[in-house]
C-alpha positions as CSV (number, residue, x, y, z in Angstrom):
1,X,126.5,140.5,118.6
2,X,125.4,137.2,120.5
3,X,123.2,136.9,122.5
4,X,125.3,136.2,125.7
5,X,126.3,140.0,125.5
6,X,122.7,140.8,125.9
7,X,122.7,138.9,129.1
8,X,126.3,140.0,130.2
9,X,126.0,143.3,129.2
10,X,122.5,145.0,128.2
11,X,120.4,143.2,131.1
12,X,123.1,144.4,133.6
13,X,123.2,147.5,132.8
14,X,119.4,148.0,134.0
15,X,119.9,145.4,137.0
16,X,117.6,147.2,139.3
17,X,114.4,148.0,136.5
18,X,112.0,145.8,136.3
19,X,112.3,143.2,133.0
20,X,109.2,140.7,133.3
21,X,106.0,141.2,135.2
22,X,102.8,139.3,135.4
23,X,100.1,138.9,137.3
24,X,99.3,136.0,139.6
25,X,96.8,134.8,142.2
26,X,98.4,137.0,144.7
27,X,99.0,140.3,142.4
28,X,101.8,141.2,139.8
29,X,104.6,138.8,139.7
30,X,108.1,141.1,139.1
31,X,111.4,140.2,138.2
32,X,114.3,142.7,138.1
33,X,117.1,143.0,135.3
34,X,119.3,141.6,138.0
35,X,116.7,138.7,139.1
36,X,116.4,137.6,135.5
37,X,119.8,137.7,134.9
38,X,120.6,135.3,138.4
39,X,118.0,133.2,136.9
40,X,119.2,132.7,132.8
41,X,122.7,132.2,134.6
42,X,121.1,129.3,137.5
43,X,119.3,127.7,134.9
44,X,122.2,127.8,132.1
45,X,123.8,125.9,135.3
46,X,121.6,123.4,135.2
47,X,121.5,122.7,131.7
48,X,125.3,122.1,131.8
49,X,125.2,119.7,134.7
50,X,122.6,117.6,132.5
51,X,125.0,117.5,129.9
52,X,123.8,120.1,127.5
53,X,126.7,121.2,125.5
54,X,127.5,123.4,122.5
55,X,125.6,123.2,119.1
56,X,123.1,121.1,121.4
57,X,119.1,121.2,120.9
58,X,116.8,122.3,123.7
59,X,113.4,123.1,122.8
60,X,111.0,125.4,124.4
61,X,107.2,124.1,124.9
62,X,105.5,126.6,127.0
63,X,102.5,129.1,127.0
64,X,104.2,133.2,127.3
65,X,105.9,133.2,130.7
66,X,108.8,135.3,132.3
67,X,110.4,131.8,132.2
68,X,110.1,130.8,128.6
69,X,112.3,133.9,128.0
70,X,114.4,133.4,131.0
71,X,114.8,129.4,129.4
72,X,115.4,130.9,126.0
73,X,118.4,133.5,126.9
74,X,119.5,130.5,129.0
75,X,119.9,128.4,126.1
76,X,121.8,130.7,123.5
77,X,124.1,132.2,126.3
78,X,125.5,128.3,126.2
79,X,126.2,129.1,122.2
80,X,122.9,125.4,122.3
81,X,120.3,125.9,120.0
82,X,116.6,127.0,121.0
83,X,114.1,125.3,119.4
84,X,110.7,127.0,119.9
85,X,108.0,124.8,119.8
86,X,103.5,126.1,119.3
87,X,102.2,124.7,122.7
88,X,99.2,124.6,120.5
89,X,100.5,121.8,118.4
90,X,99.8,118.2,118.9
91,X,101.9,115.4,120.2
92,X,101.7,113.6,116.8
93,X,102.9,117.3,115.1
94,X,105.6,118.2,118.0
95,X,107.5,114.5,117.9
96,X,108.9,114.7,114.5
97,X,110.0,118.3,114.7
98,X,112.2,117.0,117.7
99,X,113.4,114.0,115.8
100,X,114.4,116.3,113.0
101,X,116.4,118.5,114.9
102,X,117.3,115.8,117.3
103,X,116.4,117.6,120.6
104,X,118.3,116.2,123.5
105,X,116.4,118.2,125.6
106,X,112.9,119.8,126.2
107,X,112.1,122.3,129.0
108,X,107.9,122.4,129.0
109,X,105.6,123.8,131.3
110,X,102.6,121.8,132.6
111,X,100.0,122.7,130.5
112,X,102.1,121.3,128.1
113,X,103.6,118.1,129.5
114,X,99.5,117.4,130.0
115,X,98.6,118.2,126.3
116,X,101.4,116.5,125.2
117,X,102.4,113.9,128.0
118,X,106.0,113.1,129.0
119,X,108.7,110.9,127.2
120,X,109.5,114.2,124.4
121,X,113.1,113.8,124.9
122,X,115.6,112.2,127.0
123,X,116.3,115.2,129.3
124,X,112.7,117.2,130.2
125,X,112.7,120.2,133.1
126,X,109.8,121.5,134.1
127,X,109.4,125.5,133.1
128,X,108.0,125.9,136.0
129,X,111.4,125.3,138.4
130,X,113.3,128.5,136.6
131,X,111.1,130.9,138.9
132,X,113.0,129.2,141.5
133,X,116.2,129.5,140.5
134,X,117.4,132.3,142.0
135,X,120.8,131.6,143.9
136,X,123.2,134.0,142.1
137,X,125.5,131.9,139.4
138,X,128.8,132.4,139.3
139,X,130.0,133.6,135.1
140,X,132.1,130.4,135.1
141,X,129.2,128.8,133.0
142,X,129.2,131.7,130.9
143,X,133.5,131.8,130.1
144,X,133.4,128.2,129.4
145,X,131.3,128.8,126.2
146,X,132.9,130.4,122.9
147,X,130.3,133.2,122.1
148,X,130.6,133.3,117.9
149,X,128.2,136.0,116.5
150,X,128.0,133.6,113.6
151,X,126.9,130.6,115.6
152,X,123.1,128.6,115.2
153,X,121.2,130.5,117.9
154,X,117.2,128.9,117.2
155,X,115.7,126.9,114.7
156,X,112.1,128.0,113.8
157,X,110.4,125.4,112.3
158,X,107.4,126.2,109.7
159,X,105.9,123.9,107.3
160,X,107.4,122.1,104.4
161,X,106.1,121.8,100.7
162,X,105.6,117.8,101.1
163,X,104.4,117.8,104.6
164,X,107.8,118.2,106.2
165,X,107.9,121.2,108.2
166,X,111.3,123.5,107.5
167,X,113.9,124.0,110.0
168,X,114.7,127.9,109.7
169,X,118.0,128.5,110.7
170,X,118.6,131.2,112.3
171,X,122.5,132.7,113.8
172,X,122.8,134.9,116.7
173,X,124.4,137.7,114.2
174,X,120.8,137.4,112.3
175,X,118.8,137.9,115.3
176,X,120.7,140.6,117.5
177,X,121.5,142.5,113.8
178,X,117.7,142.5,113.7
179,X,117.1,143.9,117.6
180,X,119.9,146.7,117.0
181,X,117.6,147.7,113.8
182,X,114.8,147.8,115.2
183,X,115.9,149.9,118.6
184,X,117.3,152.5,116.1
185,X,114.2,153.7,114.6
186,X,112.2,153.2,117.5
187,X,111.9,155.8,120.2
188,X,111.7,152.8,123.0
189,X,113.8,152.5,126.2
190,X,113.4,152.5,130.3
191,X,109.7,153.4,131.6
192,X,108.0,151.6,128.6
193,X,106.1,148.5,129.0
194,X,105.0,146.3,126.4
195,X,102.5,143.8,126.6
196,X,103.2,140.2,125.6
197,X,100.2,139.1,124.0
198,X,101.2,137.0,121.0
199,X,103.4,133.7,121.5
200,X,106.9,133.6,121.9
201,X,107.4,130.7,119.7
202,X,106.7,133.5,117.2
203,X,110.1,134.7,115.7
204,X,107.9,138.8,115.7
205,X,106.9,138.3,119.3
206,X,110.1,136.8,120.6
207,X,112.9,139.5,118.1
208,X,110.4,142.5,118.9
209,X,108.5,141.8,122.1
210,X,111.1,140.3,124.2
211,X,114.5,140.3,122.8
212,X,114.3,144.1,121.3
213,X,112.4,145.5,125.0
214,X,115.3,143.7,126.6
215,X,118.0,145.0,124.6
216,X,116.8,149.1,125.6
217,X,115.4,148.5,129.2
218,X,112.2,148.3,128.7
219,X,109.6,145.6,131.4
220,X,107.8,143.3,129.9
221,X,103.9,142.8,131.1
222,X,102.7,139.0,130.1
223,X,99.2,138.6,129.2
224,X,97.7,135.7,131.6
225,X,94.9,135.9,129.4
226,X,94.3,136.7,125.8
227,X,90.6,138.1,125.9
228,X,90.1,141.6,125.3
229,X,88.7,142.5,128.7
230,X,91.9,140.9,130.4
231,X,94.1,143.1,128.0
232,X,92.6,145.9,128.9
233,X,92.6,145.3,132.6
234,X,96.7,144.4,131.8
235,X,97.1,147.8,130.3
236,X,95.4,149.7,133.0
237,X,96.8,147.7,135.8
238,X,100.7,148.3,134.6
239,X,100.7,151.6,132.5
240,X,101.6,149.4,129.3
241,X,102.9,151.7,126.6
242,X,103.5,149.2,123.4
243,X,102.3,146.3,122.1
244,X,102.6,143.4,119.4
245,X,99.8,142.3,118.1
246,X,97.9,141.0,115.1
247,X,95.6,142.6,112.6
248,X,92.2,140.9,114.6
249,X,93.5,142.6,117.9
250,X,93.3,145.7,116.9
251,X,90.0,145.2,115.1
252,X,88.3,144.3,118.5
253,X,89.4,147.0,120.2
254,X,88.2,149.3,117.7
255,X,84.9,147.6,117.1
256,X,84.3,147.6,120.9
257,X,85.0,150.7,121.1
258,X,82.5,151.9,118.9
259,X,80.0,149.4,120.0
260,X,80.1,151.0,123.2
261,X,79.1,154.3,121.6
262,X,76.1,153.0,120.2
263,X,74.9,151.0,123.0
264,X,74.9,154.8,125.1
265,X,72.3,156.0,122.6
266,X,71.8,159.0,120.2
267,X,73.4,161.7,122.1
268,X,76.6,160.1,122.4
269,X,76.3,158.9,118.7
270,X,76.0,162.1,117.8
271,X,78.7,163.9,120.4
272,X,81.5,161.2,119.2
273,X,80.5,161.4,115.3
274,X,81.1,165.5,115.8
275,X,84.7,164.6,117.9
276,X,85.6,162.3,114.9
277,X,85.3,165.1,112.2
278,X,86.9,167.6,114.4
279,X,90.0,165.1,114.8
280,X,90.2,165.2,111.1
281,X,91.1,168.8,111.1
282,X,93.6,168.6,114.0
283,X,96.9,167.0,112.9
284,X,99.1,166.7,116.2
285,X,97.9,163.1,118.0
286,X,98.7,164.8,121.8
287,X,95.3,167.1,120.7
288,X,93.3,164.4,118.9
289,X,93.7,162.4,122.6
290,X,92.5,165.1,124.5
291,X,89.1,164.7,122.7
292,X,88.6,161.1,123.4
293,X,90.1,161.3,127.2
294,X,87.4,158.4,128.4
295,X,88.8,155.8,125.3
296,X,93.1,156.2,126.2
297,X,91.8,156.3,130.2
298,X,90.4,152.6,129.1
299,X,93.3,151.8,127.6
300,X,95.4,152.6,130.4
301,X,96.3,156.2,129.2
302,X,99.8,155.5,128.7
303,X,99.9,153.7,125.0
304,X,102.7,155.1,122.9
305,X,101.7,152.8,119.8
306,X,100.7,149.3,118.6
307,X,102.8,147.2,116.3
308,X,100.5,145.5,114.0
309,X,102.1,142.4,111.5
310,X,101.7,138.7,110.6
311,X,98.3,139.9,108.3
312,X,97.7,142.9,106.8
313,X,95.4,145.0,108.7
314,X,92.8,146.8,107.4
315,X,93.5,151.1,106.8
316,X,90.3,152.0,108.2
317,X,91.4,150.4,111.8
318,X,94.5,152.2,111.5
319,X,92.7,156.0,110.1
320,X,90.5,155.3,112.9
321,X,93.0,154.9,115.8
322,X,94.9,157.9,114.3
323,X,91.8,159.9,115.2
324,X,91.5,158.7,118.4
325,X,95.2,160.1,119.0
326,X,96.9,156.5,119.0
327,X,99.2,155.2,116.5
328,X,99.2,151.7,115.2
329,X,102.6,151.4,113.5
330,X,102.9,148.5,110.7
331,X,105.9,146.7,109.6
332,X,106.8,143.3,107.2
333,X,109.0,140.2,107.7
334,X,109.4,136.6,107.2
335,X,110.7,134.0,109.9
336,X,113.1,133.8,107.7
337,X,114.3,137.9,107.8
338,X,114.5,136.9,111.9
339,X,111.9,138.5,111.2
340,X,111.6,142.8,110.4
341,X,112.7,143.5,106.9
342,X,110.5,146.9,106.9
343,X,108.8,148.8,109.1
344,X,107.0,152.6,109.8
345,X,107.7,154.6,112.6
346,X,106.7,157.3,114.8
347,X,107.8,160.1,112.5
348,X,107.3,158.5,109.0
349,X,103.8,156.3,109.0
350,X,102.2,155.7,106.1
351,X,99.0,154.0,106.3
352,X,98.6,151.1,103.8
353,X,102.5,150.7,103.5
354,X,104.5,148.1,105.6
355,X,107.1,151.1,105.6
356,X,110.9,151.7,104.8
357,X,113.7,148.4,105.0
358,X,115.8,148.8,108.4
359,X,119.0,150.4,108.5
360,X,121.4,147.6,106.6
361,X,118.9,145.9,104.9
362,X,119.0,146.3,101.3
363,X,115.3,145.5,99.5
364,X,113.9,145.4,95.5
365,X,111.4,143.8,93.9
366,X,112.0,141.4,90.7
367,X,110.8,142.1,87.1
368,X,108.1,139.9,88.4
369,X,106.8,142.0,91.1
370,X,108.8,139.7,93.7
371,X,110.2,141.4,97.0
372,X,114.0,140.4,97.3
373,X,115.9,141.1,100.5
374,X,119.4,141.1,101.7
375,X,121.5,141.8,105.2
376,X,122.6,140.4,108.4
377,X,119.2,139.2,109.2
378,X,119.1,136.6,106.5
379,X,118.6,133.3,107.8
380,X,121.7,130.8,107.5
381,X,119.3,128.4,105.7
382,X,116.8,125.9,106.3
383,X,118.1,123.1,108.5
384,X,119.5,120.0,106.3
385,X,117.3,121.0,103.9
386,X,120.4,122.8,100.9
387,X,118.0,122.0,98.2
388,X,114.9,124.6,99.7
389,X,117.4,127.0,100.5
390,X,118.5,127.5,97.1
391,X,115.6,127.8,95.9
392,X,114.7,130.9,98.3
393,X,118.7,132.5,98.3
394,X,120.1,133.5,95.3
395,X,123.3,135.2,94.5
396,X,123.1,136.5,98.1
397,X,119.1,137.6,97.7
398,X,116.6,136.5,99.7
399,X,113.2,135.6,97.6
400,X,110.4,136.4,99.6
401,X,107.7,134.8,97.8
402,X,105.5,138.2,98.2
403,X,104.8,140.3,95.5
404,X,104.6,143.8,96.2
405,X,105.7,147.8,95.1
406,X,108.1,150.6,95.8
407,X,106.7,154.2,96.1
408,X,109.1,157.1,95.2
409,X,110.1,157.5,98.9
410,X,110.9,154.2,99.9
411,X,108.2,153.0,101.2
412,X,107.0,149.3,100.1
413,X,103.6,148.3,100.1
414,X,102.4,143.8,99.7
415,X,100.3,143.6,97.1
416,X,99.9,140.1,96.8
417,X,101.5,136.2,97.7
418,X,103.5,134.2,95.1
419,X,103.5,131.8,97.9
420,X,99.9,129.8,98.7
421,X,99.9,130.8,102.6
422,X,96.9,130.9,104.1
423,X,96.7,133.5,106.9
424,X,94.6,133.7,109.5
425,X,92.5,136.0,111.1
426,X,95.2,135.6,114.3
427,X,98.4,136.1,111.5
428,X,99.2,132.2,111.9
429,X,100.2,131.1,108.4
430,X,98.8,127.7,107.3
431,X,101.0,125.9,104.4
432,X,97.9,124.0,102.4
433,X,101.4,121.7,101.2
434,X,101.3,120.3,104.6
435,X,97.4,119.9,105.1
436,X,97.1,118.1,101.4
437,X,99.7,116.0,102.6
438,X,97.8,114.4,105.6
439,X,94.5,114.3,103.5
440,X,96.1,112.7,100.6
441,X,96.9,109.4,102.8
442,X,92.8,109.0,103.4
443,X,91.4,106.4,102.0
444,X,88.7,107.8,99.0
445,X,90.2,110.7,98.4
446,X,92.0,111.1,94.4
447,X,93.1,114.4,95.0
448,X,93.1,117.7,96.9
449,X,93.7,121.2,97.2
450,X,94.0,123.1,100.4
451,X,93.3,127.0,99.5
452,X,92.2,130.5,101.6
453,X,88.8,131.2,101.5
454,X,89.0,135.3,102.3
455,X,86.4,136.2,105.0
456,X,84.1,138.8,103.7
457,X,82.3,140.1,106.7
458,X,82.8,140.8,110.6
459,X,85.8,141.1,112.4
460,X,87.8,138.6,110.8
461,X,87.1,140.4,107.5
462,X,90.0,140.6,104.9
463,X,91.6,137.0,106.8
464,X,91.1,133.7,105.4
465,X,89.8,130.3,106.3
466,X,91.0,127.1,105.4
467,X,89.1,125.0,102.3
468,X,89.7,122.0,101.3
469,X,89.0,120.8,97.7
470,X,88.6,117.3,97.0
471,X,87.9,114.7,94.5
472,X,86.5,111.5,95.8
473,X,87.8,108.4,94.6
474,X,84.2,107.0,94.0
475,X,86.0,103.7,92.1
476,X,87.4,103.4,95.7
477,X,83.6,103.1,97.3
478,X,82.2,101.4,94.7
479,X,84.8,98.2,95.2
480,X,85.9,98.6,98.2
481,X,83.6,100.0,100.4
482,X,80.2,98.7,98.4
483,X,78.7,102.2,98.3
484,X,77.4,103.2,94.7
485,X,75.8,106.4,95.8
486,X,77.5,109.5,95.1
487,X,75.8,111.5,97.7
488,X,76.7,108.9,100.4
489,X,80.0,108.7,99.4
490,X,80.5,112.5,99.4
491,X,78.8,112.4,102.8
492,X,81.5,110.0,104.1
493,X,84.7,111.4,102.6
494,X,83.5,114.9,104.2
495,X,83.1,113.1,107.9
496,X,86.6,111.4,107.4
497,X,88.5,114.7,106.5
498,X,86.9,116.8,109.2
499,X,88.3,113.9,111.8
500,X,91.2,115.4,110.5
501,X,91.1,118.2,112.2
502,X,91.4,116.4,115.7
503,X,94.7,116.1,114.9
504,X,95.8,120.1,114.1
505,X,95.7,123.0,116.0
506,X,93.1,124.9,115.9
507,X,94.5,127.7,113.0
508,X,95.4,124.9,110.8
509,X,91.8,123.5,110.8
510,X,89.9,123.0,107.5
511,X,86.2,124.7,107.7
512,X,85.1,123.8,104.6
513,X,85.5,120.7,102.5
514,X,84.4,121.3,98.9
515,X,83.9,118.5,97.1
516,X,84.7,118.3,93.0
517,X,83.8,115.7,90.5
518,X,85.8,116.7,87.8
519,X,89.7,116.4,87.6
520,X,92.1,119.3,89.0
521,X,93.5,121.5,86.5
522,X,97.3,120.5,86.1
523,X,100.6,121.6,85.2
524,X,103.1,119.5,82.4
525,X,104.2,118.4,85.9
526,X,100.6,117.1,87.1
527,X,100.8,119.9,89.7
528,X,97.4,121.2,90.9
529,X,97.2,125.0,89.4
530,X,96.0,126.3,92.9
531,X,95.1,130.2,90.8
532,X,92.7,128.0,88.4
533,X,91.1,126.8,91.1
534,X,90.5,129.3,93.1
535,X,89.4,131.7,89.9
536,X,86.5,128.9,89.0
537,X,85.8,129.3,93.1
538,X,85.2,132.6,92.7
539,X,87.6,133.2,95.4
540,X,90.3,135.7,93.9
């Protein structure tokens, strides 16, 4: 399927229901099926008169908007390429992603034209005019384009092994394979509302929370805000139903809630403590909510279930939820996988399991304990980049790079990373390849290892943070610098790296800089063996 037919077809089919909603200085901000559609086809229009073409690159630098997914169906129903682009990145980190893909356009918002500044690309529109582009198009724009299901819908860029980031291909086939799977094992459709909370540059948030919703009828609530307090006030404001979100989410909401238990003093502790056995004893979820009515009436009283993925969360948060009467369903992918591989459901949810492969993907795991997968969803490749692609697709398998285990009912469970990704607390994965890379070119620095640093305590428990390992060049200081002290010199080199992280979003930045004297345990290859290092840590 491509994704013109979504457009054509799907979106017209629910013309008069609402599709995207958010709210404004003046209220809620709506868009029908219809309105959105009038808009993807003005704005496909436009791109046309300005000479985009098919097999062109647009890219999409915008903070979660009805129009960044307006902008997006605009682009693929033209058979052009989206490239979605972090708004978080820097300038210095967006420019050679568009030089790699050779954007010819870039349609931003303004919060990103002033993080940024202009002069991106030879054709820039504003984000901000698709809202009002709403003179009906005619489908003469839409004809003139050959819709092939096998065609290059987005490239997803993620970080490289030598500091150049990887261009994940990714056809409309992959992507709207992906969507059908997921709308057949999830009971989703007309009157639900999921709330957009993580960012559509995201290939989970922009398959499952806007492609997927769009594809069964569902409206779309965008978050203006991302603090807990202005989610909640989202969900009680619309009726939201579903949501996307990460691991640390879902651990706020749970520790507020219980937070606000003990702040109402002994009683209450008490009277919820006694409603928390109980709900072990009563298996139907409709029952369990009828003994926490205050905690769903928070929460808008109309949540179906969460989607948790990009981290694994921890059981407890889920077990806990599942008292409450609210289902937090969890699932597994890759950017790569565009991006659901597995996930639970309603019916079957097994808590500590990323759940069952969707229907006509086929899964194993190695000899080794490596997860292998295969099916329509498997990315094309990584963009002029043959030699990493053969490395990660083999005789029609996709290597995942995550170790992991089959149960004797199909569930799989990830037990472990053959990969050295460092993921956050927020589920943003932070290649160290890329960081060493930039700290290698410091002056002083012999060598270094970027590594995750698991948190221990609070709320970002079981995440990671970023470390960076390093062994001064203190030859370097001596001659060139005239600084003999060791102490000094470690002082300095720690200062210069942490001006690094000016430069990086804020996921990718280092908070810790170890330094080592001794050399780096290396392979025959004089490869840094990342395990050794982090065993001597302490840190696995």
């Amino acid at each position: 399927m491509h994704i013109k037919a979504l457009v054509k077809d799907h979106i017209q089919k629910y013309a008069p229901h609402i599709a995207f909603q958010m709210r404004s200085n003046s209220g809620y901000r709506r868009l029908t099926y219809a309105q959105a559609r009038d808009a993807v086809k003005a704005l496909a229009a436009q791109l046309v008169s300005a000479g985009i073409k098919k097999g062109d690159r647009v890219a999409i630098l915008s903070e979660n908007r009805p129009e960044w997914s307006i902008t997006y169906l605009a682009i693929t129903s033209l058979s052009a390429v989206a490239v979605p682009i972090d708004i978080m990145l820097h300038r210095k980190e967006i420019e050679p992603l568009l030089m790699d893909c050779e954007a010819k356009a870039v349609i931003l918002s303004e919060r990103a034209r002033e993080q940024a500044g202009p002069g991106l690309a030879k054709i820039e529109i504003n984000i901000e005019d698709v809202d009002f582009l709403t003179p009906p198009a005619s489908d003469e724009v839409f004809s003139k384009f050959e819709a092939n299901d096998e065609d290059l819908a987005a490239i997803i860029y993620t970080s490289g092994t030598t500091g150049r980031s990887k261009g994940v291909m990714l056809t409309h086939s992959n992507i709207m394979s992906n969507v059908a799977a997921i709308a057949s094992v999830h009971r989703v459709g007309v009157g639900d509302n999921f709330l957009s909370v993580l960012p559509l540059h995201h290939t989970f948030e922009c398959t499952v929370g806007m492609l997927a919703p769009l594809y069964v009828g569902a409206t779309i609530t965008y978050a203006d805000q991302l603090k807990s307090h202005a989610l909640i006030a989202n969900m009680q404001e619309t009726g939201v139903t579903l949501m996307c979100g990460v691991p640390l989410l879902y651990q706020l909401f749970y520790d507020g809630i219980l937070r606000e238990v003990e702040a109402k003093g002994p009683a209450v502790k008490k009277v919820f403590a006694v409603l928390m056995k109980l709900a072990k004893l009563i298996p139907s979820p409709g029952a369990r909510r009828k003994l926490f009515p205050m905690i769903h009436k928070k929460l808008g009283g109309k949540i179906n279930f969460w989607v948790s993925g990009g981290a694994p969360i921890d059981p407890e948060v889920i077990r806990g939820f599942e008292l409450f009467g609210l289902r937090i369903i969890q699932g597994y992918g890759l950017t790569e996988t565009s991006p659901i591989l597995t996930s639970n459901t309603m019916e079957a949810n097994r808590i500590g399991s990323v759940g069952r492969p969707l229907p006509g993907v086929e899964m194993k795991v190695s000899k080794e304990g490596e997860i292998l997968a295969r099916g329509p969803n498997i990315m094309k490749g990584y963009y002029k980049r043959p030699d990493l692609t053969a490395e990660v697709i083999r005789d029609g398998w996709f290597y995942t790079g995550d170790i992991g285990r089959l149960d004797k009912d199909g569930f799989y469970y990830i037990t472990g990373r053959s990969k050295d990704v460092i993921v956050t607390g927020s589920g943003k994965n932070v290649y160290p390849d890329e960081l060493e890379f930039r700290l290698k070119k410091i002056k002083g620095v012999s060598a270094v290892c970027v590594v995750g640093s698991r948190v221990k305590d609070g709320v970002r428990a079981g995440s990671e943070e970023v470390w960076a390992v390093v062994q001064p060049d203190y030859e370097y200081y001596e001659k060139t610098m005239k600084i003999k002290d060791r102490k000094e010199v470690e002082l300095s080199l720690v200062s210069r790296i942490m001006t690094v992280n000016e430069e990086l979003a804020d996921f990718k930045r280092i908070s810790n800089v170890v330094i080592r004297e001794e050399d780096f345990p290396k392979t025959t290859t004089r490869k840094i063996k990342k395990f050794h290092v982090k065993k001597e840590m302490g840190l696995v």
